[in-house]
N, C-alpha and C positions, 0 to 999 in steps of 0.2 A: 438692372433687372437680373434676375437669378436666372438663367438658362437652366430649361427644363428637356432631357431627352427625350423624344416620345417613343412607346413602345416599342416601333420598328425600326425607329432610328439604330442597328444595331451592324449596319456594311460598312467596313470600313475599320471596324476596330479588330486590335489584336491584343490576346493577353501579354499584360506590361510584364517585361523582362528586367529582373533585381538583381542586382550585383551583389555574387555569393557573398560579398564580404559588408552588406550591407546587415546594419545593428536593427533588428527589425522587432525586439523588446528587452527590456531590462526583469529580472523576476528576481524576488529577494527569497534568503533561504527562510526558514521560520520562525528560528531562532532555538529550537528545539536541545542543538548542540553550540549553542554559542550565541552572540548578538548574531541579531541576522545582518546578514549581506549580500549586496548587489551583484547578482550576475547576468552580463549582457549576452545576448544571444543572437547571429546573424542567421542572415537568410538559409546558410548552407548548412548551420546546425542544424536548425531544423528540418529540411527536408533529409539528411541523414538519420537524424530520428527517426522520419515518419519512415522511409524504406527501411529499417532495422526491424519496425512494428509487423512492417508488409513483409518480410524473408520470414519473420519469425511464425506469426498467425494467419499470416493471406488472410485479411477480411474484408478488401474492397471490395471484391466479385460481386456485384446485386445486394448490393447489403446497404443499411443505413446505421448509423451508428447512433443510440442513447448513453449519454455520459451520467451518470449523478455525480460526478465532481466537477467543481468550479476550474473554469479554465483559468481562474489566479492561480492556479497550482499545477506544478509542474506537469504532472500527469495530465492533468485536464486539458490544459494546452496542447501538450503534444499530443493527444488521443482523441480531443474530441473537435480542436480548431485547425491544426497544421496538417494531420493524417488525411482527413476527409479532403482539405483543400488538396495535396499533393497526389492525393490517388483516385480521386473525384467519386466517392461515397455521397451518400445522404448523411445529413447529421437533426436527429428528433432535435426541433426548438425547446423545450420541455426540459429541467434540471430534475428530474423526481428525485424524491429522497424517502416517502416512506414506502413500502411492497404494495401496496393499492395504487401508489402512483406509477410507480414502473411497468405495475400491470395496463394501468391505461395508456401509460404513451408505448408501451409496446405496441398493445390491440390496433393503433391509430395508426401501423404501420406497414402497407403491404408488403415489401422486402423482408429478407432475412435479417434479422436482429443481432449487432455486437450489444452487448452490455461492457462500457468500461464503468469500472466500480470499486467498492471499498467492500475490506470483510466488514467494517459496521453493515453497512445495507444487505451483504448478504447473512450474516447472522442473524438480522431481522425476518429474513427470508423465512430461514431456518425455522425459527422461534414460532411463527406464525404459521408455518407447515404451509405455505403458500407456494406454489407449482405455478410457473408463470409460461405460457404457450406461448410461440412464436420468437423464442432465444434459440438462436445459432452455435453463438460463443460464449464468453464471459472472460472479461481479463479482468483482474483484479492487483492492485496494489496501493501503495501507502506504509502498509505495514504486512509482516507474513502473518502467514494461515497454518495454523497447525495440521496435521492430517489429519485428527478426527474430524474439525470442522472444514476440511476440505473436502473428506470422502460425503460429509452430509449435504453438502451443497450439491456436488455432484448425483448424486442420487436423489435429490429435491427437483432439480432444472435435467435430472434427465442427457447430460449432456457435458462433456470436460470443461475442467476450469481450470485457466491458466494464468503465472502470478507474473507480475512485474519488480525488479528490483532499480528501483534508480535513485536518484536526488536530484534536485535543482541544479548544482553543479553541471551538470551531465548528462539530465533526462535518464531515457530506458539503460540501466546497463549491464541486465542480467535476465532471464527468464526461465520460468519450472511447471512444471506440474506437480502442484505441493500434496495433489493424493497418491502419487507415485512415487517421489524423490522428493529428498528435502535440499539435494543438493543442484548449486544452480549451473544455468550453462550460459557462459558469457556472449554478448556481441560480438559478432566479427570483425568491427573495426574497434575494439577496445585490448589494450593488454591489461593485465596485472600483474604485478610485483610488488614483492616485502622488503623494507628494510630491520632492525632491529627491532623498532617501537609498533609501525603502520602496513597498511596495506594501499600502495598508491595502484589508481588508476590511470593511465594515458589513450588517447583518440584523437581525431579530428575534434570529435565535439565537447575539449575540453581544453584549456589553453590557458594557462600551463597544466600541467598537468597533478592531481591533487590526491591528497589522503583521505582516505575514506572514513566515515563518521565511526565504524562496524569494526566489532573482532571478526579476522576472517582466517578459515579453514582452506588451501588452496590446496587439492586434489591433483592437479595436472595444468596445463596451459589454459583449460577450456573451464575447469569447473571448482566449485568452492563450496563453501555450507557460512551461515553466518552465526558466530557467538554471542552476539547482543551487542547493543551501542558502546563506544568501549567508553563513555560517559555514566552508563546503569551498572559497569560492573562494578558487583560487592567482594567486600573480603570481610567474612566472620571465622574468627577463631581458627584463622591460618587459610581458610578455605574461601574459593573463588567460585562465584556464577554471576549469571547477570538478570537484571530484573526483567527482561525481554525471556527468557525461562523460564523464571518463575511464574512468570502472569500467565505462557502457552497451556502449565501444568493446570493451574487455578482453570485455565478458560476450555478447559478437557474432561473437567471432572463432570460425569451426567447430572442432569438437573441445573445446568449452571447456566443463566441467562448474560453475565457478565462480570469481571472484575480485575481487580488488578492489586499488585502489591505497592509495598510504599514504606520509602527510608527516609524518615526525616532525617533537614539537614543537621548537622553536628554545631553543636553549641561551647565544645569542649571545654564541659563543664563533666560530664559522665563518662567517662570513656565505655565503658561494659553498659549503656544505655543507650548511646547515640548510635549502635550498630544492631540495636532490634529494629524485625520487621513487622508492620500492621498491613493487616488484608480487607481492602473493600470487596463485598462479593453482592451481586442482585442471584435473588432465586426464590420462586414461590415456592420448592419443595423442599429445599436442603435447608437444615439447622447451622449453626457455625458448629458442632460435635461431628455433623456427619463430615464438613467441610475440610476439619484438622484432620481426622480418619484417612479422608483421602489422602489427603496432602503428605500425611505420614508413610503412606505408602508407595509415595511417588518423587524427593528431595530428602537431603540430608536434612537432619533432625538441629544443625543452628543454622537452620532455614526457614524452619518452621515458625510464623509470627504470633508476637506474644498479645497480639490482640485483633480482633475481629471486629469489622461494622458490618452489619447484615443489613440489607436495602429491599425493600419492598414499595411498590407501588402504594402510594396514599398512604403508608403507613409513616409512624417515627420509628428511625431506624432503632436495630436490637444490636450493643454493644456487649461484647465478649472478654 
């Protein structure tokens, strides 16, 4: 027979104590910058995380946490499963993913509201001119937030928004206020150091300790700026940027609901062809004329792409 506890059967027990060095999940990377791979994680990482979250945001106080990312991702996990258990938060049952949802599991919530989140969902915010009552906070990561669409979130929710910089490797291991500063301020228990080619990270919560996906700008002990995946950077015509730049500039221009640029891979069959760039852009108001305009005014001109898709709802796209 199954032994069933009954409700007040509850004297007597004490919460189970896990030895720090106990492996308590394995989470792979995405694959994003290479085949993905396994990284284990013990009990002690993760509650170093979740205290990294709690120095940096204090959001356990009376508060209950809504996540819309999957706790299969690294964020999610550390923000929306490990933070609440170590600092004893509420956590919304509820994944919402589009502004109507967020809105109702917020409403359903007496406590003060974290939002951990992704700029997609809050872009949708944005787009949708939807003002969500009863948000506290907002952390945000995955990928960064340019300041234009940072100061607009801000001014939508009323209220700061704070980004997360991490990876699987490592969880959280930087944080900003991207309508302030573009530049980040590192964890406390994390260093950084360069050698010729990298920029390694070392911690407790990292073993051994590893190169970082990112170009990075390191200011002093504490603080850095990032130059893009150093997997996106281009070189045209002697000249260096990264496609994580180019997309910030694209996803800055007003009128602009989304997009992104795009190198196809090399066939090395063209050489002066396999290094033009094409631009996906969504927008119900802008043309691809108005689109290059901008662009023109914001990158170097063999940056500019020699062709445009233009995306509209229900419609067939308008090629340029």
């Amino acid at each position: 027979d199954v032994y069933k506890r009954q409700p007040d059967d509850t004297r007597g027990y004490a919460i189970p104590t896990i030895p720090a060095d106990q492996i308590a999940a394995i989470l792979f990377t995405s694959g994003s910058t290479g085949p993905a791979t396994a990284h284990a994680k013990t009990w002690a990482m993760w509650v170093q995380g979740a205290d990294q979250l709690q120095y940096a945001f204090a959001p356990a106080i009376g508060s209950c946490i809504v996540g819309t990312i999957a706790p299969q991702h690294m964020f999610g996990m550390e923000s929306t499963i490990i933070y609440p258990l170590q600092w004893g938060c509420m956590i919304h049952h509820a994944r919402p993913h589009l502004p109507a949802d967020i809105e109702q599991a917020v409403s359903e919530v007496d406590q003060a509201v974290w939002l951990m989140t992704t700029p997609l969902h809050l872009r949708a915010c944005v787009t949708e001119n939807k003002y969500i009552p009863g948000i506290t906070g907002v952390i945000s990561a995955t990928m960064p937030l340019d300041q234009k669409n940072a100061l607009a979130i801000e001014n939508l929710l009323h209220l700061p928004l704070h980004e997360i910089y991490g990876c699987t490797e490592a969880g959280m291991i930087a944080t900003r206020r991207p309508a302030q500063d573009e530049k980040w301020t590192l964890c406390a228990d994390f260093q950084l150091h360069h050698d010729e080619k990298n920029a390694w990270i070392e911690g407790p919560r990292v073993l051994p300790s590893f190169a970082l996906s990112d170009s990075v700008v390191q200011y002093d002990a504490r603080h850095f700026s990032l130059q893009g995946r150093l997997t996106d950077m281009i070189k045209i015509a002697g000249k260096r940027t990264s496609l994580v730049k180019l997309n910030a500039v694209l996803l800055a221009i007003d009128g602009m609901t989304d997009g992104v640029f795009f190198q196809a891979e090399s066939d090395n069959s063209n050489t002066h062809v396999e290094q033009r760039l094409s631009a996906f852009f969504v927008s119900d108001s802008l043309t691809s004329a108005q689109v290059i305009a901008a662009l023109r005014l914001q990158i170097d001109p063999v940056f500019i792409p020699v062709s445009y898709t233009h995306l509209r709802a229900h419609e067939t796209p308008e090629h340029l």
